[in-house]
C-alpha positions in Angstrom: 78.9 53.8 64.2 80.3 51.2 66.7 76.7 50.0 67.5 76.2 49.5 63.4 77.4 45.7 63.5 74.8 44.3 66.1 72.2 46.3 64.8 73.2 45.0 61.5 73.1 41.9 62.4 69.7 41.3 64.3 68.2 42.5 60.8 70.0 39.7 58.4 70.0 37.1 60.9 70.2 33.8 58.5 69.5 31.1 59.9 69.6 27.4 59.1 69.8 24.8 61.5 67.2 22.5 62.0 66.6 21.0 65.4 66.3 22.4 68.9 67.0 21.3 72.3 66.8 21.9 76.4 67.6 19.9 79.3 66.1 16.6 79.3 61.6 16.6 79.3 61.4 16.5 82.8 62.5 20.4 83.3 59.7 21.7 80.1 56.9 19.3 80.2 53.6 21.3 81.3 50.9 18.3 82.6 48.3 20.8 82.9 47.8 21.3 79.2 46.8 18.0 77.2 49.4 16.4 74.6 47.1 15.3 72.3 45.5 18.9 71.8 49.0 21.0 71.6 52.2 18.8 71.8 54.6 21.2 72.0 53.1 23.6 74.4 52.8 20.6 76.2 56.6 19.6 76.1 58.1 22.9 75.6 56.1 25.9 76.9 58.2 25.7 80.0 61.3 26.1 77.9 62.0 30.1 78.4 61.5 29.7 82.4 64.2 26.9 82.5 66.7 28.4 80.2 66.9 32.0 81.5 70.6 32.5 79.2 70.2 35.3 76.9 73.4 34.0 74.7 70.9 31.4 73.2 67.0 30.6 72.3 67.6 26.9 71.2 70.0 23.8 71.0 72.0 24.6 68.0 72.6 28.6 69.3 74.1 26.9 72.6 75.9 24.0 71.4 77.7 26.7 69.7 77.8 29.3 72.2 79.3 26.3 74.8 82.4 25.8 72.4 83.0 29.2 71.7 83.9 29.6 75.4 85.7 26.4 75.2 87.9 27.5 72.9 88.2 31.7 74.2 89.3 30.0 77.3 91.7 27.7 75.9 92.9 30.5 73.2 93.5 32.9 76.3 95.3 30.3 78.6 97.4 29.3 76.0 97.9 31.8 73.4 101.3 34.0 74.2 101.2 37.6 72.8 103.1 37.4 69.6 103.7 34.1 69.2 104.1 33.6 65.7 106.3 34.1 63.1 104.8 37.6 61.1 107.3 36.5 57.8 106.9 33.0 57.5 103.2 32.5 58.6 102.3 28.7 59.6 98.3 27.9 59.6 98.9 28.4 63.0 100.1 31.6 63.0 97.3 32.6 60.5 94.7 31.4 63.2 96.3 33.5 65.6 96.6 36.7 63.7 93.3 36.8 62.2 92.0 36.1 65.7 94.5 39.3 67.0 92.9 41.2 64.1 89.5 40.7 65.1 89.6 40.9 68.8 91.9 44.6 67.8 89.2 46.4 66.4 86.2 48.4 68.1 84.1 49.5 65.6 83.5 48.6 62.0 85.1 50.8 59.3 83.6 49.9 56.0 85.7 52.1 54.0 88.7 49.5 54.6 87.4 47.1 52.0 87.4 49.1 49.5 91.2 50.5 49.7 92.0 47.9 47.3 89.4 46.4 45.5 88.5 49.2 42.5 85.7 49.7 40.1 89.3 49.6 37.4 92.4 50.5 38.0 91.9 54.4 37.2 88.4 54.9 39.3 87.0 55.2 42.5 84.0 54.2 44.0 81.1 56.5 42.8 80.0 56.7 46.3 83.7 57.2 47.7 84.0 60.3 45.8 81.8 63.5 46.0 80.9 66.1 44.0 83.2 65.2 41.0 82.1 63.8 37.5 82.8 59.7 37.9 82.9 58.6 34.7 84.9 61.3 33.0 85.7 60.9 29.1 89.5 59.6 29.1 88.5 56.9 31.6 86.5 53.5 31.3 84.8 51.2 33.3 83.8 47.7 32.3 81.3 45.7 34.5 82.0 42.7 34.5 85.5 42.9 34.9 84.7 44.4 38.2 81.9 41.3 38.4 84.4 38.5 38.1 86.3 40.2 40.7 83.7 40.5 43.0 82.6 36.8 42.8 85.9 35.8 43.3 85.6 36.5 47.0 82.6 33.9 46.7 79.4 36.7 45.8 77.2 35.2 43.4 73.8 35.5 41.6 74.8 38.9 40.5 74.0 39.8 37.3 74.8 36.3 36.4 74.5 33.5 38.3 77.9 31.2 38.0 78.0 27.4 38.9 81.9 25.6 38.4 82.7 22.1 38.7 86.0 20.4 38.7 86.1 17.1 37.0 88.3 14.5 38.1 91.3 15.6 35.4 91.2 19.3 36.7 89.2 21.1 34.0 86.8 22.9 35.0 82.9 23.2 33.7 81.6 26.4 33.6 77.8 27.0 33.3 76.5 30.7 33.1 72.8 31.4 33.6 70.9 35.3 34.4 70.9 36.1 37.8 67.8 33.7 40.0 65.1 35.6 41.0 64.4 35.3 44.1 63.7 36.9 47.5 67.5 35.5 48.7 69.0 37.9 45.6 67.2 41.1 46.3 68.9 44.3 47.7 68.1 44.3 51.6 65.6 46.1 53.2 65.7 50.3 52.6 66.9 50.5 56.0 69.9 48.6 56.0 70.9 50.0 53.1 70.8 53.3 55.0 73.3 51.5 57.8 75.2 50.5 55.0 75.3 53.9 53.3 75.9 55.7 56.6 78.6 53.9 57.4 80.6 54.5 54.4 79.9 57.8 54.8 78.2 58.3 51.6 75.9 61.7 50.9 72.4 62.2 49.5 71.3 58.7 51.3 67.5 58.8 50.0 68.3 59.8 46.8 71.2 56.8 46.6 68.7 54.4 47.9 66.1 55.4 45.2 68.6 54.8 42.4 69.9 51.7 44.0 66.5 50.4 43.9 65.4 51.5 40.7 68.6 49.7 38.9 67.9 46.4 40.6 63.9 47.1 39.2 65.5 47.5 35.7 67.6 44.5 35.8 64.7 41.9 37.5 62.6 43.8 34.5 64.9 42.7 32.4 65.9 39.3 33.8 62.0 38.2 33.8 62.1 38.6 30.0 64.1 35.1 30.1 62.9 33.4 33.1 60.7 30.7 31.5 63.5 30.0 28.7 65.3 26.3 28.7 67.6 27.4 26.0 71.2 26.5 26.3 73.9 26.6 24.3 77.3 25.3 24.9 80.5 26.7 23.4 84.2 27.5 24.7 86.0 30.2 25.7 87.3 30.3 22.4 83.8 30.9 21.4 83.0 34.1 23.5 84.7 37.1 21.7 83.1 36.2 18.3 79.2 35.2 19.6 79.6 38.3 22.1 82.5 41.2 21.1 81.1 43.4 23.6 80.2 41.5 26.2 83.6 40.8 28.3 82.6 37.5 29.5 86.7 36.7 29.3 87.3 39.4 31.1 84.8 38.1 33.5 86.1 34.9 33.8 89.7 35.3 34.3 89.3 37.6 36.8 86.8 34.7 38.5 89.1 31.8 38.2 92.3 33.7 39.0 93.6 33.4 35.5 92.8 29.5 35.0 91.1 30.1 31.8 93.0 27.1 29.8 91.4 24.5 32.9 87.8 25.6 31.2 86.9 22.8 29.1 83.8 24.0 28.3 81.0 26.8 28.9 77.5 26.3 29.2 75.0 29.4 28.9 71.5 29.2 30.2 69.0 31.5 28.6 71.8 32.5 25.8 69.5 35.1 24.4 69.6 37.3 27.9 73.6 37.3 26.7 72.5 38.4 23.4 70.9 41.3 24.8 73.5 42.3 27.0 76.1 42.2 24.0 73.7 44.7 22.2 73.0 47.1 25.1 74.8 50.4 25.1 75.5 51.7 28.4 75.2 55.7 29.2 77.9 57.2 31.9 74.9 57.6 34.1 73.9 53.5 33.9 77.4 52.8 34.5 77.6 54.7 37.7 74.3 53.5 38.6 75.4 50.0 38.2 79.2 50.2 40.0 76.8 51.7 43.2 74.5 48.4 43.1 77.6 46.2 42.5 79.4 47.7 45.4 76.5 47.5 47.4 75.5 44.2 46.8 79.1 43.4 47.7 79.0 45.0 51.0 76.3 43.6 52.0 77.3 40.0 51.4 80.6 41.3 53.5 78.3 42.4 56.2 76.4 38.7 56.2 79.9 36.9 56.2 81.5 38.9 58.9 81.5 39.0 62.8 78.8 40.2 64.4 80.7 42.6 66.6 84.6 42.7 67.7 83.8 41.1 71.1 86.0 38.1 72.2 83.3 35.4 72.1 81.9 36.5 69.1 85.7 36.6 67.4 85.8 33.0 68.2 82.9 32.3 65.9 84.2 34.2 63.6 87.7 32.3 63.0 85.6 29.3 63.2 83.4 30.4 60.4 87.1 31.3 58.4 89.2 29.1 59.8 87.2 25.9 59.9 89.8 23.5 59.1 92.6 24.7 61.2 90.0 24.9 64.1 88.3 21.6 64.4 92.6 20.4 64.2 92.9 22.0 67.3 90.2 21.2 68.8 90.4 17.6 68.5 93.9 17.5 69.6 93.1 19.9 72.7 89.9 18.8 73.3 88.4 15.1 71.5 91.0 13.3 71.2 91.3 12.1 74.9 87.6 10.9 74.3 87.8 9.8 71.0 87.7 5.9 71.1 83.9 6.2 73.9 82.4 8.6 71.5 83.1 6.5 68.3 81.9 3.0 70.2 78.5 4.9 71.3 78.3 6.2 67.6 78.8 3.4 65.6 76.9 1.8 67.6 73.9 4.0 67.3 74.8 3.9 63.4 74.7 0.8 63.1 71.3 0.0 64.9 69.4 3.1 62.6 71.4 1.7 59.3 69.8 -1.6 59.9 66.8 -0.3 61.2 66.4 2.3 57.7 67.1 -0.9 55.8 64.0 -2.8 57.2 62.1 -0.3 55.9 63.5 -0.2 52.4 62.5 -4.0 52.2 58.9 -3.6 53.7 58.7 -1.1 51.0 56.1 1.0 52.1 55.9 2.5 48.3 56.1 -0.8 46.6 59.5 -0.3 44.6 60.4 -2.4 42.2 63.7 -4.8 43.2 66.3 -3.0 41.3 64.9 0.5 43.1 65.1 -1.1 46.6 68.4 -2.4 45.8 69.4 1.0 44.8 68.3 3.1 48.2 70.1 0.4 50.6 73.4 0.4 48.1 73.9 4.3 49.0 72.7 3.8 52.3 75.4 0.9 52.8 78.1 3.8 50.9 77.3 6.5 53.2 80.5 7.9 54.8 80.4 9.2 58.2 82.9 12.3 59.1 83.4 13.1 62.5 84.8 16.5 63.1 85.1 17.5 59.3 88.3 16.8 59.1 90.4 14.8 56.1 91.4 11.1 56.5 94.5 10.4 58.0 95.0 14.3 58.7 97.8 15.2 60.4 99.9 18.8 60.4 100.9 18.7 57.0 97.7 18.2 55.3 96.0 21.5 57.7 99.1 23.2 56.3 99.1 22.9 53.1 95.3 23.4 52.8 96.1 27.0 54.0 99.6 27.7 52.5 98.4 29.7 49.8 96.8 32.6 52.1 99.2 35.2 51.5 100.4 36.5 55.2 97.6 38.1 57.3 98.4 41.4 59.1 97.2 41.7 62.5 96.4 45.4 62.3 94.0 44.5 59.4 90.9 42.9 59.6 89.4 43.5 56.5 92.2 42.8 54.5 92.2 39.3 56.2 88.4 38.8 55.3 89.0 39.6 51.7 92.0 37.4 51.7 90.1 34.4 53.5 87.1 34.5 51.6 88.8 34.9 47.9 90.9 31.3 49.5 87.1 29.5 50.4 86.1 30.1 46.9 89.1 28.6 45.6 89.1 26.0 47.9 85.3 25.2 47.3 86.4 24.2 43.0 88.0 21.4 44.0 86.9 17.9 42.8 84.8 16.9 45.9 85.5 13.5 45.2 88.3 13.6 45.9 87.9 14.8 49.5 87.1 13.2 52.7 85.7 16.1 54.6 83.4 18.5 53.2 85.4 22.0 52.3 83.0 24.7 53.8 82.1 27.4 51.1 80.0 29.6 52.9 79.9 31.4 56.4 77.1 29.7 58.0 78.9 26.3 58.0 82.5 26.4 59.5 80.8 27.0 63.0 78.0 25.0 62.6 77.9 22.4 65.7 74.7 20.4 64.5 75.3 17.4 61.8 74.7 17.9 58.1 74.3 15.7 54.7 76.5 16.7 51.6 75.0 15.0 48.5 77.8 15.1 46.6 80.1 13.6 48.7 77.3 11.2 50.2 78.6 11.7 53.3 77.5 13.3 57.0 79.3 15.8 58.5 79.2 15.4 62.6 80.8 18.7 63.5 82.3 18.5 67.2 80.2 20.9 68.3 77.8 17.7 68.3 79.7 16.0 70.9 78.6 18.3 74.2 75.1 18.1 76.0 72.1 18.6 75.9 72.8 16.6 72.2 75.2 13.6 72.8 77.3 12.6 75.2 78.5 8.8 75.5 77.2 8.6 79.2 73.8 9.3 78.4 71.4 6.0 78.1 70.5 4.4 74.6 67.0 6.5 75.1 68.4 9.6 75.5 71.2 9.2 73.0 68.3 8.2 70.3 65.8 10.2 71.1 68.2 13.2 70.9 71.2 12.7 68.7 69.6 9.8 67.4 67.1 11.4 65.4 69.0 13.9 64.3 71.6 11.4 63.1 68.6 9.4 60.6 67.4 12.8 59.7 70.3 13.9 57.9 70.8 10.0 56.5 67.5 10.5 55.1 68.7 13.5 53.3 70.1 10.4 50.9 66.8 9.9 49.9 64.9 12.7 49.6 64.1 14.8 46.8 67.4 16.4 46.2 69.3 13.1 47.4 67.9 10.9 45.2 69.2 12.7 41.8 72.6 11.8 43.2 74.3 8.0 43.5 76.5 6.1 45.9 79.5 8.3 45.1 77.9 11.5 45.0 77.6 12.1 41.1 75.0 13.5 39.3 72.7 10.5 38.4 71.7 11.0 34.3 68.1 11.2 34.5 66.9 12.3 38.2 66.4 8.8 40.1 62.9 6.6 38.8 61.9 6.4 42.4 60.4 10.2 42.2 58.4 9.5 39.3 56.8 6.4 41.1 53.1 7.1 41.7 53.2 6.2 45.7 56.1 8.4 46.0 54.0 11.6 44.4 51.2 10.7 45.9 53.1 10.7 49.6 54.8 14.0 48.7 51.1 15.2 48.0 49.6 14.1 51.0 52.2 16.5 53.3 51.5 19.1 51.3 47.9 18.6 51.6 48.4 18.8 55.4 50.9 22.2 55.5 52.2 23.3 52.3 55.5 23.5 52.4 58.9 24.6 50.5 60.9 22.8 52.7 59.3 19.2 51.7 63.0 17.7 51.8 62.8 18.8 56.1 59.6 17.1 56.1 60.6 13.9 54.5 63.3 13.8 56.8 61.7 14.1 60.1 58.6 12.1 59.3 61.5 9.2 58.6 63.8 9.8 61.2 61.1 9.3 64.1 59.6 5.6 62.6 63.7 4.6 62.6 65.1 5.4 65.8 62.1 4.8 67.5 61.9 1.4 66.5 65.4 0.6 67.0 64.7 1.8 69.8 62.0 -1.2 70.6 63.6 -3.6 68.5 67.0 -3.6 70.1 66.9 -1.9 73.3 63.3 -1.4 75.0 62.0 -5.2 76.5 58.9 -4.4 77.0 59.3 -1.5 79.0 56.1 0.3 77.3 56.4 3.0 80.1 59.6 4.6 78.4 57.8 4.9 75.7 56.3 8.5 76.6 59.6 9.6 78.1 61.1 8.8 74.4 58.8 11.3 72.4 59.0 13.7 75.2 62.6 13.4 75.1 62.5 14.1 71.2 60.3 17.0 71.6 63.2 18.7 73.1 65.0 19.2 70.3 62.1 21.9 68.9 62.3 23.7 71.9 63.0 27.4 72.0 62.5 30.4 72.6 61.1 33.8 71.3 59.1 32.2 68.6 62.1 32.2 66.0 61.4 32.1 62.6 64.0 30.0 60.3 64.6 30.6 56.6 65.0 26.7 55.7 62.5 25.1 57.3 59.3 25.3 59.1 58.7 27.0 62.4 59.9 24.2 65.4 55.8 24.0 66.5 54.9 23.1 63.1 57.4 20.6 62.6 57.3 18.6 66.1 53.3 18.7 65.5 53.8 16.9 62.0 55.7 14.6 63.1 53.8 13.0 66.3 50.8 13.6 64.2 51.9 11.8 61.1 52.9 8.8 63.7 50.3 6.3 64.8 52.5 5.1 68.0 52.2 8.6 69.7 48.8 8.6 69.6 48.6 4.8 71.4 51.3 5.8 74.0 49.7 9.3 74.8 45.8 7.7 74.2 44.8 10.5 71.8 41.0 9.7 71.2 40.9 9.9 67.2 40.4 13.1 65.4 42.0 14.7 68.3 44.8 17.5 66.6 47.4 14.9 67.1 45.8 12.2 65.7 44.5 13.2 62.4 42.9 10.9 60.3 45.0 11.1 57.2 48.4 10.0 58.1 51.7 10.8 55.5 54.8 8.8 55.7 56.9 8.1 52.4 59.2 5.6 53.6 
C-alpha cells in the first residue's frame, strides 16, 4: 500500500509543458555527428551524460524541482511547529497546515475521502460495503445528485460535460452538453483500476473491473448516438422540471453551484435529445449500483491525478504549490523576488519590447497578404497584451491573498484528505469568476499552480510568467542578450504567438469571445500555411506548431536587428543555444505537443537562416525544399 502513490503516479503522468533546457550548448553539442542530417542529436545527444540528476529529464521538471528546494528550505528554517492559530485560520496558517497535513502522512488511505462524500444521505458506497443488498427497497439513490456533487470538487466530462461563465453582472451561463468522447474521458488503464480497487480494499477486483468497464461501454454506446448532433436548445431553470420531470437536472445543478441557482440566467443544452433519452430511461437497482461504482471511480481517479505524488517533503512542496498557488507565489516574492525585482523587470521589458516590435514588423510585411483592417486587428491585441509576472493580482498586498482564501473552512492538520476535498471544491469556485475582472489568471486545475514555465490565457489576453521562470538554465538578468533570447526569449514570443493562433484568434483585445471566429482563419494563405505543416508531420497540436515556427523568425531577428553588428559568428551559437530548450532525457513522450526531436527539427527546418549559418547543402533533412511559416 505505501508504494501505491508512486507507482500510481509513473502510470498517469500528465504532462504539458512545452520547452526543454540544459546548461548552455557548449556542455551537449556532439561535432562528430552533422547538424544538417540530425539537429538535435547533434545539439542534445550529450544531454543525459551532462545532467546525471535523476530528480529531472528536462528544463521545466528542474526549474521546478530547483524551487521546490527553495522553498522546503526556507519552509524548514523558518516555519515554527505550531505556529498558527487552529481557530481563527489566516491564509497563512492554511498554508502551513495543509503543508503539516501532507508532510504527516506515510501512506495513502483512500477510504478517507469517502467518510463524507455519500452516494445520498442513507447509502454507502457499493464498493465500501460487502455482501449486503445496496440498493434496498425503502432507500433511493439519484445520480445526478451525487453528479453535481462530484463536479463540484472540479470533475467534469462525466455523464455530462458542464461549461459556466460569469458575466460581468454576476449571473452565470450554464451550457450542458453529453459527456466528450475522447481518450482524456475514458476509465484508466485495467491495471490502475486494480491499484485503485486494492487500495480501497474492495472484493471480487476482476469481476468489479468487468462491470466498470462494461457501464462506461454502455454509456460511450449510448453517447455516440448524439455525437454528430448541433442541436441546442436554450431554456431556464424554470424550464427543466416540465421538459424533463425525471431527469434531476435541478438537483444536479444546485448541488454544482453551491445553491446559486437564482445567478443562472440561462441554460443551454447541447444535443437536447441525449436529455430526452435520459428523462425516459428507467433505471434497474442493478444499473444504479453499477453506475454509483463508475462515478466513484471516476472520482477517485481524478483525486489520484490531483494529488501528491507521495508524502515526501519535496514532493509536499509541490503539492501546496499546486493548491495553494496564490498564497505561495505571495511568499515567495516577498522572501525571495522582491530584492531582485526592479533587474529582472528592466531585462524583461526590455526583451518585450524588442520581440513586440519585432512581431509587429511582421504583421506589416504581411506574409499572408491581410487586408488593412486584419493587420490592424493582430497588432491591436498584440499592443493589449498584458504581461503578469508571478501570477499574482495588481496592487496585491495581504488583504487581497486573504480574502481570496477566507472562505476555506479551517483545515485540520491530522487530515489530508479532508483538506484536498476542501481545496479543490474552493478552485472550482474560484475558477466562476468573471475573468475580466482579474489581473492574474485563477488556476483551475492541478497541473498549473506549480507550473514554472510561462503560459498564454486567451481570455484574459494575458501571459502568465510564473517565478519559477526567473532561475537558470531559463533567465536570469546576468545572462547576455543571446542567451536571454535564445532561451527565455523564445519561449516568451511563443506563448505571445498563442494570440494569434488558431484558438487565439476567436478571441479579441479583451479576451471575449469574438462573434464569428476571426476572418483571418478563413483567409486562403492562412489555410493553405496551416496545410502545408500538416503536409510535413500531421499534427493535433497545430497551435504548438504555429507558435514555434513564429517564435524563432522574431527573436532571432531582433536579435540581428538590435543587438548582433555583424557578428555572423554568433549566429550558430544562437540556434544551438535554442536547441537547448528541447533537450531531455529518456525519450519522453508529452500529451500536448509533439515529441522535443520533432519539434526542434521543424523548426530549423522550416527556417532558411539555419540552413545558411550551418551550410546545409539543399535537400539535406534540415533543409527541405518546402518551407511553412504562417506569419
Amino acid at each position: 500500500m505505501q508504494r501505491f502513490s508512486a507507482f500510481l503516479i509513473k502510470m498517469l503522468l500528465i504532462y504539458q509543458i512545452c520547452w526543454q533546457a540544459s546548461g548552455k550548448y557548449e556542455q551537449t553539442a556532439d561535432l562528430t555527428i552533422d547538424a544538417c542530417e540530425d539537429f538535435y542529436e547533434y545539439a542534445c545527444s550529450n544531454y543525459t551524460q551532462q545532467n546525471t540528476d535523476p530528480n529531472y529529464s528536462e528544463i521545466t521538471q528542474k526549474l521546478d524541482y530547483e524551487m521546490n528546494k527553495k522553498l522546503l528550505s526556507h519552509f524548514n528554517s523558518s516555519v515554527v511547529e505550531d505556529e498558527y492559530n487552529v481557530l481563527n485560520q489566516t491564509f497563512n496558517d492554511k498554508m502551513k497546515i495543509y503543508l503539516k497535513s501532507c508532510n504527516s502522512e506515510t501512506h495513502r488511505d483512500l477510504r478517507k475521502y469517502f467518510e463524507k462524500i455519500k452516494p445520498s444521505s442513507n447509502l454507502n458506497w457499493p464498493l465500501l460495503v460487502h455482501n449486503e443488498t445496496w440498493l434496498e427497497p425503502n432507500k433511493t439513490f439519484d445520480f445526478w445528485s451525487l453528479l453535481g456533487q462530484l463536479q463540484s470538487f472540479g470533475l467534469n466530462n462525466v455523464i455530462v460535460h458542464q461549461q459556466i461563465i460569469r458575466k460581468e453582472d454576476n449571473s452565470l451561463i450554464i451550457w450542458l452538453a453529453p459527456a466528450l468522447i475522447d481518450e482524456g474521458s475514458a476509465l484508466p488503464k485495467n491495471i490502475i483500476l486494480q491499484v485503485l480497487l486494492n487500495a480501497l480494499g474492495a472484493e471480487n477486483v476482476e469481476l468489479i473491473i468487468e462491470q466498470l468497464n462494461a457501464t462506461e461501454f454502455s454509456w460511450r454506446e449510448m453517447m455516440e448516438n448524439y455525437v454528430d448532433s448541433n442541436q441546442v436548445k436554450n431554456i431556464t431553470i424554470h424550464d427543466l422540471a416540465g421538459l424533463y420531470p425525471r431527469l434531476n437536472l435541478t438537483i444536479y445543478l444546485e448541488e454544482l453551484l453551491d445553491g446559486e441557482l437564482n445567478n443562472i440566467s440561462h441554460i443551454t443544452l447541447e444535443n437536447p435529445e441525449y436529455f430526452e433519452f435520459l428523462n425516459q430511461k428507467l433505471w434497474s437497482a442493478k444499473e444504479l449500483e453499477h453506475l454509483s461504482n463508475y462515478l466513484m471511480m471516476k472520482f477517485l481517479f481524478y483525486l489520484a491525478v490531483d494529488s501528491t505524488a507521495e508524502f515526501a517533503p519535496l514532493e509536499c512542496v509541490k503539492d501546496l504549490r499546486n493548491k495553494f498557488d496564490l498564497a505561495v507565489n505571495f511568499y515567495y516574492y516577498h522572501n525571495f523576488f522582491k530584492h531582485e525585482e526592479k533587474k529582472y523587470r528592466k531585462a524583461l521589458s526590455n526583451m518585450h519590447t524588442k520581440i513586440n516590435a519585432t512581431m509587429n514588423k511582421y504583421f506589416q510585411e504581411n506574409n499572408l497578404d491581410l487586408t488593412v483592417e486584419q493587420i490592424i486587428q493582430l497588432q491591436n491585441k498584440l499592443e493589449n497584451i498584458k504581461i503578469n509576472i508571478g501570477n499574482l493580482p495588481k496592487n496585491f498586498d495581504n488583504n487581497t491573498i486573504q480574502q481570496f482564501y477566507q472562505e476555506i473552512p479551517n483545515l485540520d492538520r491530522r487530515n489530508y484528505y479532508k483538506n484536498h476535498l476542501l481545496l479543490l471544491k474552493h478552485r472550482f469556485r474560484k475558477s466562476l469568476s468573471f475573468e475580466k475582472n482579474q489581473s492574474h489568471y485563477i488556476v483551475s486545475d492541478n497541473r498549473m499552480g506549480a507550473q514554472s514555465s510561462p503560459f498564454y490565457v486567451a481570455q484574459q489576453n494575458m501571459v502568465v510568467i510564473p517565478f519559477g521562470s526567473f532561475q537558470l538554465p531559463l533567465f536570469h538578468y546576468t545572462q547576455n542578450i543571446l542567451e536571454q533570447l535564445s532561451h527565455f526569449g523564445f519561449v516568451l514570443a511563443h506563448e505571445l504567438t498563442h494570440a494569434f493562433d488558431t484558438t487565439g484568434l476567436n478571441y479579441d483585445q479583451q479576451g471575449f469571445n469574438l462573434a464569428s471566429p476571426a476572418d483571418i482563419m478563413d483567409h486562403a494563405n492562412f489555410t493553405n500555411s496551416i496545410n502545408c505543416m500538416q503536409q510535413q508531420e500531421p499534427t493535433e497540436a497545430i497551435d504548438e506548431r504555429i507558435a514555434d515556427l513564429f517564435a524563432v523568425r522574431v527573436v532571432y531577428r531582433a536579435y540581428l536587428d538590435y543587438y548582433n553588428k555583424g557578428k555572423k559568428d554568433l549566429r550558430k551559437r544562437f540556434f544551438l543555444n535554442l536547441a537547448q530548450f528541447f533537450c531531455g532525457k529518456n525519450n519522453l513522450k508529452f500529451i500536448d505537443h509533439d515529441s522535443d526531436a520533432m519539434r526542434l527539427q521543424l523548426i530549423v527546418k522550416n527556417f532558411r537562416e539555419f540552413s545558411e549559418v550551418f551550410g546545409c547543402p539543399k535537400r539535406s533533412p534540415m533543409h527541405p525544399k518546402v518551407k511553412c511559416r504562417l506569419y
